[in-house]
BAGU-276703 format. One record per residue (C-alpha): x, z, y; residue in one letter. Coordinates in steps of 0.25 Angstrom, whole numbers, plus 5000, padded with zeros to 4 digits. Layout:
XZYa ...
REM end
This chain:
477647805050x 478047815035x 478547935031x 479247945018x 478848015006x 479448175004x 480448164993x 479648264987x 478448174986x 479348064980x 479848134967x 478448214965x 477948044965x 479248014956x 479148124947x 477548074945x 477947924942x 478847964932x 477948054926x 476947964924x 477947854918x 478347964909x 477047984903x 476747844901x 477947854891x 477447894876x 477648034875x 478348014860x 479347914867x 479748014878x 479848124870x 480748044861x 481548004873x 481648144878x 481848224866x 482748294863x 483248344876x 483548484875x 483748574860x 482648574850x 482248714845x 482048724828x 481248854825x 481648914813x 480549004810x 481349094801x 482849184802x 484049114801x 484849094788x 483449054780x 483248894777x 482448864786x 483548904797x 484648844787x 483948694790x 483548714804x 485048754808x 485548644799x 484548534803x 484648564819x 486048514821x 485648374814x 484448374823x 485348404835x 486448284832x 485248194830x 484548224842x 485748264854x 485148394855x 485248564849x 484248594840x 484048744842x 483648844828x 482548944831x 482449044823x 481149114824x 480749184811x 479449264807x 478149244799x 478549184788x 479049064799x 477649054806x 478249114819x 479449004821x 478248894817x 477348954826x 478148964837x 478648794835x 477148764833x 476748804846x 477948754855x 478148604862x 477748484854x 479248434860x 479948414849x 480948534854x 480448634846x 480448614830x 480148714819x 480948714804x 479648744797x 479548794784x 478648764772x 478148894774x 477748874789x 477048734785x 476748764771x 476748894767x 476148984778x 474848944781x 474448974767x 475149104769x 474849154783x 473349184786x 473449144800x 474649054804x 475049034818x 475048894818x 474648794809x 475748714803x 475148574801x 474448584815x 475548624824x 476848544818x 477348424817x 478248414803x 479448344806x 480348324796x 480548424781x 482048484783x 482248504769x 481548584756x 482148694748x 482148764736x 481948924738x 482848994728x 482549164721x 483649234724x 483949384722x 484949484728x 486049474718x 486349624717x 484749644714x 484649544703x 486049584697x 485249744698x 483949694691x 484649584682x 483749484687x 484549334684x 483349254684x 482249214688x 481449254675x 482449404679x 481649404690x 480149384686x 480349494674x 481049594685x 479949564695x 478949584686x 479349714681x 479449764693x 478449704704x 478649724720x 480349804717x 481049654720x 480949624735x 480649474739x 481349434752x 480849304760x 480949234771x 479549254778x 478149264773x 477549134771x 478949064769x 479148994755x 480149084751x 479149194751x 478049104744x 479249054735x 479049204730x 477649234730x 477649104721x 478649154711x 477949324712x 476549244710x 476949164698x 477949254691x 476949374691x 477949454700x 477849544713x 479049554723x 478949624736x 479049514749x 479749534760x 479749434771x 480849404780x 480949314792x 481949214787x 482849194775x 483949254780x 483749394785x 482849394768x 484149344763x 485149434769x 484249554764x 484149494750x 485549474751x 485649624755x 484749674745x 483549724752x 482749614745x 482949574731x 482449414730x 482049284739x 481449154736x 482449084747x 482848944752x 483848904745x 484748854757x 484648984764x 484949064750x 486048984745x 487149024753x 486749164748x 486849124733x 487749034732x 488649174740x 488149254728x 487249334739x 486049294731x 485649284717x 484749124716x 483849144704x 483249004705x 482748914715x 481148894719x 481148754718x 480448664705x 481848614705x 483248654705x 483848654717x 485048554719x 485848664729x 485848774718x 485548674704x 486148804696x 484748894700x 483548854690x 482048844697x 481148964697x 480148894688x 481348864678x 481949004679x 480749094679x 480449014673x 479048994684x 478548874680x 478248774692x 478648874702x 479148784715x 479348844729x 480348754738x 480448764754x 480348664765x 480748654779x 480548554791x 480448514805x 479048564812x 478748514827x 477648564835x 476348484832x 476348384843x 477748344843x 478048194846x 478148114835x 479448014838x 480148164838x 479648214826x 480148094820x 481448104827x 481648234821x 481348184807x 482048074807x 483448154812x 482948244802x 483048134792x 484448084796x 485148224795x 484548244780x 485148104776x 486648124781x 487248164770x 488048304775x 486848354780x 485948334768x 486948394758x 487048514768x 485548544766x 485548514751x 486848604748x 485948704753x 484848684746x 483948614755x 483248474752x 483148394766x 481948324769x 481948234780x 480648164778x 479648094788x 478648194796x 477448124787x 478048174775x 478448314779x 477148324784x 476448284769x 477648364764x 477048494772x 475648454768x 475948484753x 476848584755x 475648654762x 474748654750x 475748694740x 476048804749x 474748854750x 474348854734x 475448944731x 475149024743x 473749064738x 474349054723x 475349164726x 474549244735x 475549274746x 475049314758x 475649344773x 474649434782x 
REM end
């Protein structure tokens, strides 16, 4: 007598068969199929109200209208942006967890740090280049008006007469608007006293408050603040003008500091390992938001350049930016115990 299977036993041979079709699938094309299917996290690995959180938050609802799904900020700040990166390096290769990296967690800190958590070629897959900036030297208004300090050049004769008084807010050890003043103290002959923040926006609000005297920002996340009269703009970083503040002359122009140049960067990261179709789904969405037109003037009103490019060319882009980074490291002799 046959006696028929428990039912038990059929769904356990059920759930086998389709297992084993399921592997046979490529993994890329069912990771492609499947993804998204529930919110993707983007760690910011500083406070809110810096640039870095600026693009994330302005970036993540395109991602979202693109892709059916929430993409979620993180904020998670400290060690000059080696925490929030850390912490993405070593999650799921699943495409759910991404980082807005910096240049100075993929260019600038390696050089910086003596020991690095993780190791920024190694662990990440670049995606895509969200945009570059200019940084911009800016002073509390009430202690420039003080010191009479209008310029630049006001600022190199004051900083020399009197080394270590001004105090140098920014964003984190290791960040480039940290390195953006070392550079200038190293090539102006100057010494001001550092002091390192998590993020932008809590350095801001104590510039603007006047606990600290001058910061080499990002320009999107300062400019609200000067074009408010919040902050005094002396000139921007870039070997350009900016387009988003065209009134504001270069350092190396108004110093004057010749060939003095010290922009930012800021990009999609996944964890190494990620599949490749979704890494280039994400670029390419990337991509689409930077070339409709509301969007793009958005990021270039604040002062922001969008990027957009393929993952190859962010990845050459980084390559470079690494070596640059790490010569004026050693040239300026910063250092982060």
């Amino acid at each position: 007598m046959l006696h028929p299977r428990p039912a038990a036993a059929l769904l356990k041979r059920r759930h086998l068969l389709l297992g084993a079709g399921a592997s046979c699938l490529p993994s890329a094309l069912f990771a492609q199929a499947a993804w998204p299917n529930k919110p993707v996290r983007i760690v910011v690995p500083f406070a809110p109200a810096g640039t870095t959180d600026i693009l994330a938050r302005a970036l993540a609802p395109e991602l979202g209208k693109a892709f059916g799904q929430v993409f979620i900020i993180d904020n998670r700040p400290g060690a000059g942006g080696n925490l929030g990166a850390d912490m993405v390096a070593k999650s799921a290769p699943d495409g759910y967890t991404l980082l807005m990296g910096t240049v100075g967690t993929h260019a600038i800190n390696a050089a910086l740090y003596p020991k690095m958590p993780f190791d920024p070629v190694r662990d990440f897959t670049p995606i895509v280049q969200v945009a570059g900036v200019p940084n911009v030297l800016v002073m509390n208004p009430a202690k420039a008006e003080a010191l009479k300090i209008n310029s630049v050049a006001d600022l190199i004769r004051y900083a020399r007469a009197h080394p270590g008084e001004l105090n140098m807010a920014s964003s984190g050890n290791g960040t480039s608007i940290h390195l953006s003043g070392e550079l200038f103290k190293s090539m102006t002959g100057t010494f001001m006293t550092h002091f390192p923040y998590r993020g932008s926006g809590p350095a801001l609000l104590d510039l603007m408050g006047g606990t600290m005297d001058l910061m080499f920002d990002n320009l999107p996340s300062a400019l609200p603040q000067i074009k408010a009269g919040k902050l005094k703009a002396l000139a921007v970083t870039s070997a350009q003008r900016s387009a988003a503040v065209p009134e504001l002359p270069t350092i190396a122009e108004a110093g004057p500091v010749k060939g003095f140049d010290a922009s930012s960067w800021f990009g999609l990261f996944a964890p190494a390992g990620t599949p490749a179709d979704l890494v280039n789904r994400i670029q390419q969405e990337t991509a689409k938001s930077f070339a409709a037109p509301a969007f793009k003037e958005r990021l270039l009103s604040q002062g922001a350049i969008p990027g957009g490019q393929p993952p190859a060319e962010f990845v050459a882009f980084i390559a470079a930016e690494t070596k640059k980074w790490a010569q004026v490291v050693k040239a300026s002799g910063a250092k982060v115990d």
